[in-house]
PADREN-804487 format. One record per atom (N, C-alpha, C): residue in one letter; x, y, z. Coordinates in steps of 0.05 Angstrom, whole numbers, padded with zeros to 5 digits, always signed. Atoms other than C-alpha are relative to their C-alpha. Layout:
AXYZ/...
***
This chain:
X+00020+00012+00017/X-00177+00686-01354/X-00028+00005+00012/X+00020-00002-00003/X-00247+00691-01353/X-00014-00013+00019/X+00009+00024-00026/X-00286+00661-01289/X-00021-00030-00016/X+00018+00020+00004/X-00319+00593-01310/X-00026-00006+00018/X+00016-00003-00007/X-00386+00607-01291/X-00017-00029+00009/X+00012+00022-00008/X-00407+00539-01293/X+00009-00020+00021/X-00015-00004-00029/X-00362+00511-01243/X-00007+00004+00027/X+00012-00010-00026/X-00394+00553-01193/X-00018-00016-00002/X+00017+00006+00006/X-00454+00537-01216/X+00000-00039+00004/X-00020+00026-00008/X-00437+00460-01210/X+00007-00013+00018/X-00002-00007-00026/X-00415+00476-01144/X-00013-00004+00020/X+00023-00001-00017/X-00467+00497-01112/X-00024-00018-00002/X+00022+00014+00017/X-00513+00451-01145/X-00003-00019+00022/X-00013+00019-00008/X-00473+00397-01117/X+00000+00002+00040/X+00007-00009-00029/X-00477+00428-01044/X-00032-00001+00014/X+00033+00001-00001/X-00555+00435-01047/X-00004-00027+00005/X+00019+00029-00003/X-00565+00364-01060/X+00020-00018+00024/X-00018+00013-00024/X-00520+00347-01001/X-00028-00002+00023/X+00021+00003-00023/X-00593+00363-00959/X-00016-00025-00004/X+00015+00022+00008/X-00629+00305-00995/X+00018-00027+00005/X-00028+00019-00006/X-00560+00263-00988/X+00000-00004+00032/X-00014+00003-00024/X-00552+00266-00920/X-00037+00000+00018/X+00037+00021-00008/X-00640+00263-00903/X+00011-00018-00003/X+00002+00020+00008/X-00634+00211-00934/X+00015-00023+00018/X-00012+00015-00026/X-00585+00169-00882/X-00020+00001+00025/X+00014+00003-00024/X-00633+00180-00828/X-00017-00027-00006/X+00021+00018+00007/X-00683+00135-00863/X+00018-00024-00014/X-00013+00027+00019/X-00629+00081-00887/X+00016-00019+00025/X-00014+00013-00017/X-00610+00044-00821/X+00013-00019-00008/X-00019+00024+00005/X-00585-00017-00853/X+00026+00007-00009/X-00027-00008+00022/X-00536+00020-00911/X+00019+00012+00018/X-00018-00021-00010/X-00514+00074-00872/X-00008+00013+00029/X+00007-00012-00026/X-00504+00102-00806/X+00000+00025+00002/X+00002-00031+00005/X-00523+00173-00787/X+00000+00004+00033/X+00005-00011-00021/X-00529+00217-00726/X-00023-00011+00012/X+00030+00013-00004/X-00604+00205-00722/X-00013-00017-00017/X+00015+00015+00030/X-00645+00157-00755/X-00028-00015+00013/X+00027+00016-00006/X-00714+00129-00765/X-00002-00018+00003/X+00009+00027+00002/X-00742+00065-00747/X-00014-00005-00030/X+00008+00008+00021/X-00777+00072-00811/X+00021-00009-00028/X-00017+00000+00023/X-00743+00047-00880/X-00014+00000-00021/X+00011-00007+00018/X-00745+00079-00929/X+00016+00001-00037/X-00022+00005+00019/X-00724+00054-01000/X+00003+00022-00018/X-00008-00022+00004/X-00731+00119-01040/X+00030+00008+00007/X-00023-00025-00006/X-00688+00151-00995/X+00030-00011-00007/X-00018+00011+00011/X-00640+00093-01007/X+00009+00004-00016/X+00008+00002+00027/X-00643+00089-01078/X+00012+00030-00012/X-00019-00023-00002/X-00629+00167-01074/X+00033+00006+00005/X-00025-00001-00017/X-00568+00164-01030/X+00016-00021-00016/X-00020+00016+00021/X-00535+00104-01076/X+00000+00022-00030/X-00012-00009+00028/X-00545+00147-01135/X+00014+00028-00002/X-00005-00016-00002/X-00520+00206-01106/X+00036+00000+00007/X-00024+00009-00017/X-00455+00178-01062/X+00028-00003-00025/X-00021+00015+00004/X-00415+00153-01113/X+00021+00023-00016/X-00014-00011+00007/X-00398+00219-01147/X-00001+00030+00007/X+00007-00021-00012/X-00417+00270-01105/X+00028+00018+00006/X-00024-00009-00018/X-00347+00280-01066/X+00025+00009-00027/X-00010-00013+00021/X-00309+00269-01134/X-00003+00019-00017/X+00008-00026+00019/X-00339+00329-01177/X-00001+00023+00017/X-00004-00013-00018/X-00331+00369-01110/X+00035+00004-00001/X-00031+00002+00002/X-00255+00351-01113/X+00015+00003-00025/X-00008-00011+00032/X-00241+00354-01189/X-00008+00030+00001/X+00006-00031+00012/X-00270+00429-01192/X+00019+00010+00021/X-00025-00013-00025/X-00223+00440-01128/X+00020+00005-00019/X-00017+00007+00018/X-00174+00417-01169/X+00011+00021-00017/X-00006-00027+00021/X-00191+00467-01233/X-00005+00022+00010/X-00002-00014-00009/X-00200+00514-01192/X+00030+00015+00010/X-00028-00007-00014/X-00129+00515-01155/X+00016+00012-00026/X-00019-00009+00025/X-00098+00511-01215/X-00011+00036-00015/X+00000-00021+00002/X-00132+00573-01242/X+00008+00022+00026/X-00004-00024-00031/X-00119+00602-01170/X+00025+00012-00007/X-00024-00012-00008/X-00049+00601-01181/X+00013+00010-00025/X-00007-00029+00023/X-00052+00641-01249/X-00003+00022+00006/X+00007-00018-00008/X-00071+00688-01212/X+00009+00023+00026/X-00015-00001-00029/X-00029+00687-01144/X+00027-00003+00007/X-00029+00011-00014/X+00041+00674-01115/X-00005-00029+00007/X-00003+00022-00023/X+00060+00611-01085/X-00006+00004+00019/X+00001-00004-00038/X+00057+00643-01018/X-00028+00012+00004/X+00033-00014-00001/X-00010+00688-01041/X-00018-00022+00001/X+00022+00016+00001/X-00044+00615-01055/X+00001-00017+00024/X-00005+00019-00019/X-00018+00578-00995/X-00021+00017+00029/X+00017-00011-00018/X-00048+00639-00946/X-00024-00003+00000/X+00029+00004+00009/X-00106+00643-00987/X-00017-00035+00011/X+00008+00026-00010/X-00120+00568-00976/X+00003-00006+00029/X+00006+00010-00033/X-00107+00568-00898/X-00019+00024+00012/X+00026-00009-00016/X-00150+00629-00889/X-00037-00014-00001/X+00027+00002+00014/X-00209+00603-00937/X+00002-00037+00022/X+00006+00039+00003/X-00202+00520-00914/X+00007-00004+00035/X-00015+00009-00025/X-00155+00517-00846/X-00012+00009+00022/X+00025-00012-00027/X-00192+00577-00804/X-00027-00012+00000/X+00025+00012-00008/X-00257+00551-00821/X-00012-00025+00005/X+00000+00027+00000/X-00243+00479-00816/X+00005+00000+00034/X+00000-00008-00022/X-00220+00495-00741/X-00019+00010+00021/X+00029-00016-00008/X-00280+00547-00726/X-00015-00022+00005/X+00012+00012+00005/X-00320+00492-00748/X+00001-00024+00018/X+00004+00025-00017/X-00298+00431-00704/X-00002+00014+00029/X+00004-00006-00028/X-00295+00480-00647/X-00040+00011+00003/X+00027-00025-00015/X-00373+00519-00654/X-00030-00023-00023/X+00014+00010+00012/X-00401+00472-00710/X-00013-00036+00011/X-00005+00037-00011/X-00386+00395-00688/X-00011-00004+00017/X+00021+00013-00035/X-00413+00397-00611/X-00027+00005-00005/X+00036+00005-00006/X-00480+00416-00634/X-00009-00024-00011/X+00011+00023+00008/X-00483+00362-00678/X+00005-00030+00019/X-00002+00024-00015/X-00457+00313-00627/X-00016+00001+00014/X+00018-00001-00016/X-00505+00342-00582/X-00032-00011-00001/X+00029+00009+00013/X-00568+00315-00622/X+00009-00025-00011/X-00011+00034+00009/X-00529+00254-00633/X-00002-00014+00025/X+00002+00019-00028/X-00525+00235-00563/X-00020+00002+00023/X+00031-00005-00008/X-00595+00259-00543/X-00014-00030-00018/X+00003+00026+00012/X-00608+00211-00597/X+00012-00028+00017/X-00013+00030-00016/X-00563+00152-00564/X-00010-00009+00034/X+00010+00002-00026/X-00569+00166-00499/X-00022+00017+00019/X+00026-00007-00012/X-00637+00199-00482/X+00007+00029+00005/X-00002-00023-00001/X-00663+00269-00484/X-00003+00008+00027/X-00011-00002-00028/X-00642+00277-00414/X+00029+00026-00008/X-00028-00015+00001/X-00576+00295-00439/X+00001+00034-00013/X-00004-00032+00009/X-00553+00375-00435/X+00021+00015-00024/X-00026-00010+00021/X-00512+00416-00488/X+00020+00005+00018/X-00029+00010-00015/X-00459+00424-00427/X+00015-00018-00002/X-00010+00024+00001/X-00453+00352-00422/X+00004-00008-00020/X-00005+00012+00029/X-00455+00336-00488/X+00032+00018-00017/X-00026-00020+00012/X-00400+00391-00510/X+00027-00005+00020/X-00012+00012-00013/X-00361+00364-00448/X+00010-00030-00014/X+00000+00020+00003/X-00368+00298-00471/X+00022-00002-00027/X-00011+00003+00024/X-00352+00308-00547/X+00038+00015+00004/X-00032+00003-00012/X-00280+00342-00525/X+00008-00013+00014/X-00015+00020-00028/X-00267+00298-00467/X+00009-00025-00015/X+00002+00019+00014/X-00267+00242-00524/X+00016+00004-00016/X-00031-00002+00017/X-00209+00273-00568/X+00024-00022+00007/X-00023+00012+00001/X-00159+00227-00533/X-00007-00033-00014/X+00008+00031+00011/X-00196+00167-00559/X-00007+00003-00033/X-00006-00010+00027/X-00198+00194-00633/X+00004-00014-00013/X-00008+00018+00016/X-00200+00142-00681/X-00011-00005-00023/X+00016-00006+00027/X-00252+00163-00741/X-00005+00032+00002/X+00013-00026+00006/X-00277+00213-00778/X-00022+00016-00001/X+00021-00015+00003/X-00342+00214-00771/X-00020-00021+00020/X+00010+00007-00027/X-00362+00184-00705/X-00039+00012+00003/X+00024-00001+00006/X-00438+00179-00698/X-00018+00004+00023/X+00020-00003-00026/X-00460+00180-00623/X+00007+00013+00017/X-00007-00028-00017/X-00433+00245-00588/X+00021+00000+00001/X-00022-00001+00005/X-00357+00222-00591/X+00008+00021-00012/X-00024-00021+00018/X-00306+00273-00623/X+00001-00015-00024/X+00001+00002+00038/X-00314+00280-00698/X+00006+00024-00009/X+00011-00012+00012/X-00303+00321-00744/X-00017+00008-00023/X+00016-00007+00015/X-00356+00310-00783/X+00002-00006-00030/X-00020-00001+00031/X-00357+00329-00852/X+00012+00017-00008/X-00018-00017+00003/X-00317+00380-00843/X+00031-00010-00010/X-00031+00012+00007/X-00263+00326-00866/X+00004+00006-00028/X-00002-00008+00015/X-00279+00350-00933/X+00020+00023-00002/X-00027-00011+00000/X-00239+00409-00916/X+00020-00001+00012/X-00032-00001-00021/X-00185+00389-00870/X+00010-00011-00034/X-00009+00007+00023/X-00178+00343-00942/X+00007+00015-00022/X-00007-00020+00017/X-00177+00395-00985/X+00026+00025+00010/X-00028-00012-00017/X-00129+00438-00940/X+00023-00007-00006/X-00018+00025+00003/X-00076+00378-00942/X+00011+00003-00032/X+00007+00009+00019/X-00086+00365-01015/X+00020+00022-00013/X+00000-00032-00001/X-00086+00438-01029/X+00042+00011-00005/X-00028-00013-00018/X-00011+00448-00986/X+00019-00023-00021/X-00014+00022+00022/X+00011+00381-01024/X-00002+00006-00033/X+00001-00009+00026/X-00006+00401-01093/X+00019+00021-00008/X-00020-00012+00000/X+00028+00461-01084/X+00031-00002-00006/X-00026+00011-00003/X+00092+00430-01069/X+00010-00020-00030/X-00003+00020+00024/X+00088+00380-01136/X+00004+00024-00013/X+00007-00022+00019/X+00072+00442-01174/X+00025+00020-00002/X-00024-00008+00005/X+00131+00475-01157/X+00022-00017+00007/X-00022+00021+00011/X+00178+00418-01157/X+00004-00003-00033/X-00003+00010+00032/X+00152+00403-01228/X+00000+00032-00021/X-00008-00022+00024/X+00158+00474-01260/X+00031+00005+00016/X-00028+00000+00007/X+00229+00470-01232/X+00014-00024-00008/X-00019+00027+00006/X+00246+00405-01252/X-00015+00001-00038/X+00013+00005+00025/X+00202+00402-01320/X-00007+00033-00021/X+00002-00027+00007/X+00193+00480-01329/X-00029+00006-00027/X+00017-00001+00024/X+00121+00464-01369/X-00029-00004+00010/X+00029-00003-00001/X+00047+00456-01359/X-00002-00033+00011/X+00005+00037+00007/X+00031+00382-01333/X-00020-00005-00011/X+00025+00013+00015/X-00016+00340-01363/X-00003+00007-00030/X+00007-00009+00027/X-00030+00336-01433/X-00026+00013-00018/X+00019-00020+00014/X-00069+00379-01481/X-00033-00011-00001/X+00025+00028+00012/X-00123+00323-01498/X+00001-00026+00012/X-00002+00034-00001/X-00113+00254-01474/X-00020-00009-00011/X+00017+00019+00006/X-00171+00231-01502/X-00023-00006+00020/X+00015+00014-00021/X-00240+00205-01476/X+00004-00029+00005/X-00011+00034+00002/X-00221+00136-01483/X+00019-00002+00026/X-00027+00001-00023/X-00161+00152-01432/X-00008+00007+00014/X+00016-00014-00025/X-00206+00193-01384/X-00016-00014+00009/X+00018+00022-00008/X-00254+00137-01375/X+00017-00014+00013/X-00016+00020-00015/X-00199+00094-01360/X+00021+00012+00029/X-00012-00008-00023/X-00169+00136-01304/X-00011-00022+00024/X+00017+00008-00019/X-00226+00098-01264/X+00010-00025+00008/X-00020+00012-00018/X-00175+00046-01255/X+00019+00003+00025/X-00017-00015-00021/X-00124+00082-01220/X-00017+00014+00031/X+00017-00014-00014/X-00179+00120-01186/X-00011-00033+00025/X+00021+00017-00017/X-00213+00051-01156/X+00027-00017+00019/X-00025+00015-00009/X-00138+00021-01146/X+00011+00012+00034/X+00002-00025-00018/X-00125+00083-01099/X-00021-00010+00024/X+00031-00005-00026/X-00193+00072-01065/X+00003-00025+00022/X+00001+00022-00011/X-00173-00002-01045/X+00024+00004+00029/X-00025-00008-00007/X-00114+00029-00998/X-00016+00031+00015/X+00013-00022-00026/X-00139+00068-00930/X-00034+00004+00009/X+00028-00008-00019/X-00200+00090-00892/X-00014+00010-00024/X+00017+00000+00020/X-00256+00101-00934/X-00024+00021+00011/X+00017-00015-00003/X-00294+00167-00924/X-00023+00010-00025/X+00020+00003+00024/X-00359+00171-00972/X+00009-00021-00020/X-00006+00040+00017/X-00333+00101-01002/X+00026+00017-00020/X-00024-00005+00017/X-00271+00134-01027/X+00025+00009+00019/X-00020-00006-00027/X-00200+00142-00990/X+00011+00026-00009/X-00015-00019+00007/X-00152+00199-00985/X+00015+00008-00028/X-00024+00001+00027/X-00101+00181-01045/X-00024+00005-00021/X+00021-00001+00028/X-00167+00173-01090/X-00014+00020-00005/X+00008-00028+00006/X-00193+00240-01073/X+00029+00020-00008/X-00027-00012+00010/X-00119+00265-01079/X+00002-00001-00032/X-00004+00004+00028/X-00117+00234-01145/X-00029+00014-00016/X+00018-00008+00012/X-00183+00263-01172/X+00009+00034+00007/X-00006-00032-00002/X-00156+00338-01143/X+00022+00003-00026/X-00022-00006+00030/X-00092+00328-01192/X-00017-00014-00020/X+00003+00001+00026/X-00133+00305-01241/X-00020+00028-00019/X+00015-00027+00004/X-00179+00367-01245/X+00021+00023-00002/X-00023-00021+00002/X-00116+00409-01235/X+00021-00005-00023/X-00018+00005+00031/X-00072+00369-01301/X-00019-00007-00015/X+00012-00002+00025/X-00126+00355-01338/X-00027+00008-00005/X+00028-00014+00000/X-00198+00379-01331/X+00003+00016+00000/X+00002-00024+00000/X-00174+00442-01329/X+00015+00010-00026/X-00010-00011+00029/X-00147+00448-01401/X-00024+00007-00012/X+00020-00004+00024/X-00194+00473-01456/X-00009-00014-00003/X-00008+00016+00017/X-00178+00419-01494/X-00029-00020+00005/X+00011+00010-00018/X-00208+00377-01446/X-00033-00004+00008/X+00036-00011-00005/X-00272+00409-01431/X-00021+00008-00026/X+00012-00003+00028/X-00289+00419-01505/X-00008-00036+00002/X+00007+00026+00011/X-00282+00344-01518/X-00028-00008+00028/X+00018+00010-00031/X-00330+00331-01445/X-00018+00011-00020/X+00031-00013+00012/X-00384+00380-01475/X-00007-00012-00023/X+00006+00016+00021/X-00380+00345-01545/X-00012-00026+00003/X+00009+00023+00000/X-00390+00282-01517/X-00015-00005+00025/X+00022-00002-00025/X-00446+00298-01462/X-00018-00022+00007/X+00026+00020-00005/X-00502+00256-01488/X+00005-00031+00005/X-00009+00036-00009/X-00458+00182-01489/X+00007+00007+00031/X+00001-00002-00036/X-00433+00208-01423/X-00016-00004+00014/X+00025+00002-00017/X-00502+00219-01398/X-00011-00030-00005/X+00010+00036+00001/X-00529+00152-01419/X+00019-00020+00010/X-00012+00023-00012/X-00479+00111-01399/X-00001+00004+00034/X+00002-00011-00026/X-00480+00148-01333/X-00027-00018+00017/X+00029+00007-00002/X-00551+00140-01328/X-00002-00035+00003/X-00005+00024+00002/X-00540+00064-01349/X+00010-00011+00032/X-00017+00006-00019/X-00487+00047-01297/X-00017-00005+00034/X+00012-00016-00038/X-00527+00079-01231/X-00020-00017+00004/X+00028+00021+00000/X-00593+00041-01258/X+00008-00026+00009/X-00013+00033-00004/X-00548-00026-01262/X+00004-00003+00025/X-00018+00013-00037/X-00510-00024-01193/X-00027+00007+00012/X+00016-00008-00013/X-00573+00004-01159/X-00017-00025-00001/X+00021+00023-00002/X-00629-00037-01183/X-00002-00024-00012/X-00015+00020-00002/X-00595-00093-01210/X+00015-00018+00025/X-00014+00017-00022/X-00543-00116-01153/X-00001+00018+00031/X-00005-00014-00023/X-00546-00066-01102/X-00028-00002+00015/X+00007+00000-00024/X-00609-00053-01063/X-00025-00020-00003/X+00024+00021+00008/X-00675-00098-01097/X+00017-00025-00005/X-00015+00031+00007/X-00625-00157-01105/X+00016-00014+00019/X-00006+00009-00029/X-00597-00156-01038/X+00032-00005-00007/X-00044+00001-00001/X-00514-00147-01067/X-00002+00025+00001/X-00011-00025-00008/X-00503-00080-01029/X+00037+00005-00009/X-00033-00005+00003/X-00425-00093-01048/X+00005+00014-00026/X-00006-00013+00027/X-00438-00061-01119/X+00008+00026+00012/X+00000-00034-00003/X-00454-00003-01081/X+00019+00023+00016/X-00017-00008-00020/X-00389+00011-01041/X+00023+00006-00012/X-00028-00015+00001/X-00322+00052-01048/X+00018-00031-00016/X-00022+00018+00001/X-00290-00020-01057/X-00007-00012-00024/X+00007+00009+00027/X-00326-00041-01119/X+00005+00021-00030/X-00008-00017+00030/X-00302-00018-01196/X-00021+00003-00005/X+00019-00001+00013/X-00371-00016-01213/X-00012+00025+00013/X+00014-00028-00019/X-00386+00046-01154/X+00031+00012-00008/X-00020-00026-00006/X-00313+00086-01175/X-00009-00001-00028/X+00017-00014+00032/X-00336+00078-01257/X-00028+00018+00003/X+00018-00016+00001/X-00398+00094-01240/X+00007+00031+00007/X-00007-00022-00008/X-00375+00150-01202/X+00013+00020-00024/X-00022-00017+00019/X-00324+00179-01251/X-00014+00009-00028/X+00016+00000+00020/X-00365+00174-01305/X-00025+00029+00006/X+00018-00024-00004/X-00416+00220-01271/X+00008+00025-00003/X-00018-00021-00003/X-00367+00265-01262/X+00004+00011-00027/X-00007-00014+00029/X-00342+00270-01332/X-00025+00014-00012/X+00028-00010+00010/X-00414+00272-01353/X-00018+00035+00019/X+00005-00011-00010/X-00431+00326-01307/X+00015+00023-00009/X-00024-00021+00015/X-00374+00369-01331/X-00013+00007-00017/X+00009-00011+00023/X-00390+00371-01400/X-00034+00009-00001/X+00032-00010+00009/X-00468+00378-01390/X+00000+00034+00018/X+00004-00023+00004/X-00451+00430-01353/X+00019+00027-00009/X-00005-00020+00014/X-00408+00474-01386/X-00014+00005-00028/X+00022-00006+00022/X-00467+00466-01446/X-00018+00011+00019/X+00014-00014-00011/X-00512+00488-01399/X-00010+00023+00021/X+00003-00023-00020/X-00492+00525-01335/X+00011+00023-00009/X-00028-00015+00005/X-00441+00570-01369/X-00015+00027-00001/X+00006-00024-00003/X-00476+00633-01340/X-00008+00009+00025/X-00002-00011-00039/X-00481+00677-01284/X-00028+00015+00001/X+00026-00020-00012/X-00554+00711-01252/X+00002+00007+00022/X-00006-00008-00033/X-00559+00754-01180/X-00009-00032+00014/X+00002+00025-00010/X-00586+00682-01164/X+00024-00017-00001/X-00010+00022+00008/X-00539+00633-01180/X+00029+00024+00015/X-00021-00008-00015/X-00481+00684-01158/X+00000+00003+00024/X+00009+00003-00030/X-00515+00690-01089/X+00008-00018+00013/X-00005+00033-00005/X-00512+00612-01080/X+00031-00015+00000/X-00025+00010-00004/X-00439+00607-01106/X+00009+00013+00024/X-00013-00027-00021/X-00419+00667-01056/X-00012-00028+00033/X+00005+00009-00025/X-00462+00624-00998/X+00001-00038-00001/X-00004+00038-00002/X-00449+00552-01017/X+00017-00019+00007/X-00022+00001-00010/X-00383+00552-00986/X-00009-00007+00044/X+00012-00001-00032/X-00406+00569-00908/X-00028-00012-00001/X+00026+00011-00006/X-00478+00534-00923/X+00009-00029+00004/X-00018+00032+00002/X-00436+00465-00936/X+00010+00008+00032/X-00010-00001-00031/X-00403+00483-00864/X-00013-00002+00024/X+00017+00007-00024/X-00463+00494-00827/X-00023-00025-00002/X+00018+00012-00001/X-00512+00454-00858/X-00006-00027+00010/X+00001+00023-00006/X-00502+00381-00828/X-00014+00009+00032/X+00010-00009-00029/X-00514+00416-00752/X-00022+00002-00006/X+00026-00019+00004/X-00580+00450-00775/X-00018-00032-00010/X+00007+00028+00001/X-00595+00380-00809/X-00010-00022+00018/X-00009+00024-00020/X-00583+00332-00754/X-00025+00014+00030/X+00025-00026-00023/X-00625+00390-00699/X-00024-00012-00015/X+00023-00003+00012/X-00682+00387-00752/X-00006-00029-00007/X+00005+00022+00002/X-00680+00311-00762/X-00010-00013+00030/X-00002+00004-00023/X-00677+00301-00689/X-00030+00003+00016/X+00027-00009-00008/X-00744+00339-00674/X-00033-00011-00019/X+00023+00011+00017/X-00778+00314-00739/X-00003-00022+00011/X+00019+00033-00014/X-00777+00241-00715/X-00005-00003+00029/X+00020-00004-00021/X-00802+00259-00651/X-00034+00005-00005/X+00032+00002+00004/X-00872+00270-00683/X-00009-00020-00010/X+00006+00035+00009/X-00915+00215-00682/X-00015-00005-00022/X+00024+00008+00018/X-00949+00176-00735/X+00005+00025-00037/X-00009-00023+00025/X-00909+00219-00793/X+00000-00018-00022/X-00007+00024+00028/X-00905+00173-00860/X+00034+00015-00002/X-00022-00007+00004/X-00829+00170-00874/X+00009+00014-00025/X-00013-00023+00024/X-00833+00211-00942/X-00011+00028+00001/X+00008-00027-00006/X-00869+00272-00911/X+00017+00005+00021/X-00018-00007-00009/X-00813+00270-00856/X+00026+00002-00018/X-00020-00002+00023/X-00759+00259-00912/X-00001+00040-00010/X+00012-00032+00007/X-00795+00324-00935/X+00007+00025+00010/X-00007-00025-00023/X-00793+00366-00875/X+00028-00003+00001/X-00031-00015-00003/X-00723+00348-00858/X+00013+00014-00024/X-00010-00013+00017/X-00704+00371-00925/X-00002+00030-00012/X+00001-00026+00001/X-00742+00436-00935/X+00014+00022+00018/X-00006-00007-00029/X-00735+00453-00858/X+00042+00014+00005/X-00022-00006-00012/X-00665+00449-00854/X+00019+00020-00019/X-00014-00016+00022/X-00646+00484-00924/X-00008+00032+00008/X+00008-00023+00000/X-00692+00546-00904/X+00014+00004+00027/X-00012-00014-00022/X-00661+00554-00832/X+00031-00003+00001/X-00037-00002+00006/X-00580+00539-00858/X+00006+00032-00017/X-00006-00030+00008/X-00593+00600-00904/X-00008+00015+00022/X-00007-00020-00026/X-00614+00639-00843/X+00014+00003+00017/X-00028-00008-00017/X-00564+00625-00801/X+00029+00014-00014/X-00022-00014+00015/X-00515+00639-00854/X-00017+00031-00010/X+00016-00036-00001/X-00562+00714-00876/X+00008+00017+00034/X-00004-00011-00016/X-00551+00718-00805/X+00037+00003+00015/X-00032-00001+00004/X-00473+00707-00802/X+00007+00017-00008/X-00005-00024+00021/X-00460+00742-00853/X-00005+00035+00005/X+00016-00029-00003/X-00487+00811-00823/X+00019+00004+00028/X-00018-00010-00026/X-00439+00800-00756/X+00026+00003-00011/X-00031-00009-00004/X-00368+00835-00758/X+00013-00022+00001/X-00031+00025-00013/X-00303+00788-00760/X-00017-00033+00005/X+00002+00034+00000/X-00349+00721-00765/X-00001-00008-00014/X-00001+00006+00026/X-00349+00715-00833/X+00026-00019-00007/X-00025+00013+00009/X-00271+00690-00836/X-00002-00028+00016/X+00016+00031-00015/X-00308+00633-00786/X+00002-00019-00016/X+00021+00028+00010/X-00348+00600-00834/X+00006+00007-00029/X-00007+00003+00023/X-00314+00616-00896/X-00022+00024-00016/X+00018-00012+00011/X-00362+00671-00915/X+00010+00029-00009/X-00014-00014+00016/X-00335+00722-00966/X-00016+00017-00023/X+00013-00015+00017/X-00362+00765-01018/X+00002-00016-00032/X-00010+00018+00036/X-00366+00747-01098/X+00022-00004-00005/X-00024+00005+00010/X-00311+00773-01115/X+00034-00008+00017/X-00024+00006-00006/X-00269+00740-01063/X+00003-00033+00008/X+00011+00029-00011/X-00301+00666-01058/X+00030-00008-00008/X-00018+00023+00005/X-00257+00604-01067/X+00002-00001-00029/X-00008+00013+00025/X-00227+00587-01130/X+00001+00022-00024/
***
């Protein structure tokens, strides 16, 4: 079949605004904890980061999803299982070994005083594996980061597989139905929030609930059917979307002082969420559904820029609030330009060395993910 251009597009979109997502934690000490962060607070950046969080990870994991599934019209069982541990497993590995200690290293310059060396600190962050008990450890400890995005997707990935061929030998047919309906796709966001209440809670959503949003992009977002009815019904999507984010935000969440709207554990942050999602879908297969040397550049590098960009982030946040007397929305600023223009150079510069490419996930067009 034909590549769904928008998808990519979608993609990368969704990767980009991961630099304004993740600024944004530096300046939100109360909500959220980060590597580095300002004494300043800054509600913007808040206000940003709640309306970003809730469906960022899901529309990342649903296109996984339709993605796989088209993967494996295309592949073996055994061609999609390689494919997925070269593209997700090597670079998920690479990554906690060459990516993770720098960022711990400007984590614990941060904690414990710029005294501390990248020896000590890369010492430190392995020597701390046996005490391993999160995912995303914040003061030079062993993490990996957000590289849990793809150990999750790896997993997911190896598990999906396995359903997929259980159920075309037990059922011998397509899962999911042609249509379910928007009425029924809204209401997933039960199941979806039910899920969420059950395990560790990475970006306010757990394992099973990103599991469940991969098979749902893989049985049913990835039909036609499906994505016709999304695009038909864009504009109630978008308003209610719109609606929802406004409500929990500046309603109960951050001017009203009930932060609990705004968390993994509330139905009102997995609708919201889901809802974005659907709405996001259909607006963009009405509107991205095309390819330019731009926009194919960005899918090709939006893969290994998501890998490096939190290090390059966390470095560039680290040095910005070292200058004094900055207002916190012209540092917001810098860390966000700053660290987008030197993640594409490191990756321009990746990209040009022999044999490091299968590192950091960095591949040509026609051999990206999905």
């Amino acid at each position: 079949m034909a590549r769904l251009h928008y998808l990519d597009n979608l993609r990368w979109a969704a990767i980009l605004l991961l630099f304004p997502f993740h600024a944004a934690f530096v300046f939100c000490p109360v909500s959220y904890s980060y590597y580095v962060q300002s004494g300043q607070s800054f509600v913007a950046a808040q206000c940003l980061a709640a309306a970003i969080e809730p469906w960022i990870m899901p529309l990342l994991f649903c296109i996984a999803g339709m993605s796989a599934r088209y993967a494996l019209r295309k592949r073996t069982p055994r061609g999609f299982f390689a494919e997925r541990t070269r593209r997700l497993l090597v670079p998920f590995l690479a990554g906690v070994a060459l990516v993770c200690p720098v960022i711990a290293y400007y984590a614990q310059k941060f904690h414990d005083g710029p005294e501390v060396t990248f020896p000590e600190a890369v010492a430190h962050f392995f020597g701390s594996i046996a005490g391993f008990h999160g995912l995303d450890r914040m003061a030079g400890d062993f993490s990996v980061a957000h590289l849990w995005f793809i150990a999750f997707l790896f997993v997911i990935s190896v598990c999906t597989l396995c359903l997929v061929l259980l159920w075309r030998r037990l059922a011998g047919s397509s899962p999911g139905p042609e249509d379910p309906g928007l009425f029924v796709l809204l209401l997933l966001f039960v199941p979806f929030w039910a899920l969420n209440l059950a395990g560790y809670l990475v970006t306010q959503y757990s394992f099973l609930a990103y599991f469940a949003f991969f098979l749902t992009g893989y049985c049913l977002l990835s039909k036609d059917a499906v994505q016709v009815r999304l695009e038909a019904c864009r504009v109630p999507l978008l308003v209610l979307w719109i609606a929802l984010a406004a409500g929990a935000i500046i309603g109960g969440g951050i001017f009203l002082g009930q932060p609990g709207v705004l968390w993994g554990t509330s139905p009102v942050f997995v609708l919201t969420g889901w809802v974005g999602v659907l709405a996001l879908l259909g607006t963009g297969r009405h509107l991205l559904e095309r390819a330019t040397p731009l926009t194919e550049y960005l899918a090709t590098a939006s893969y290994p820029v998501y890998i490096l960009h939190q290090a390059v982030l966390v470095a560039v946040a680290y040095y910005v609030l070292l200058l004094p007397a900055i207002p916190a929305v012209l540092q917001f600023a810098a860390i966000i330009v700053l660290s987008l223009l030197l993640t594409f150079a490191v990756y321009e510069i990746l990209r040009r060395i022999p044999g490091v490419g299968v590192l950091f996930g960095i591949a040509g067009p026609k051999t990206r993910q999905g």
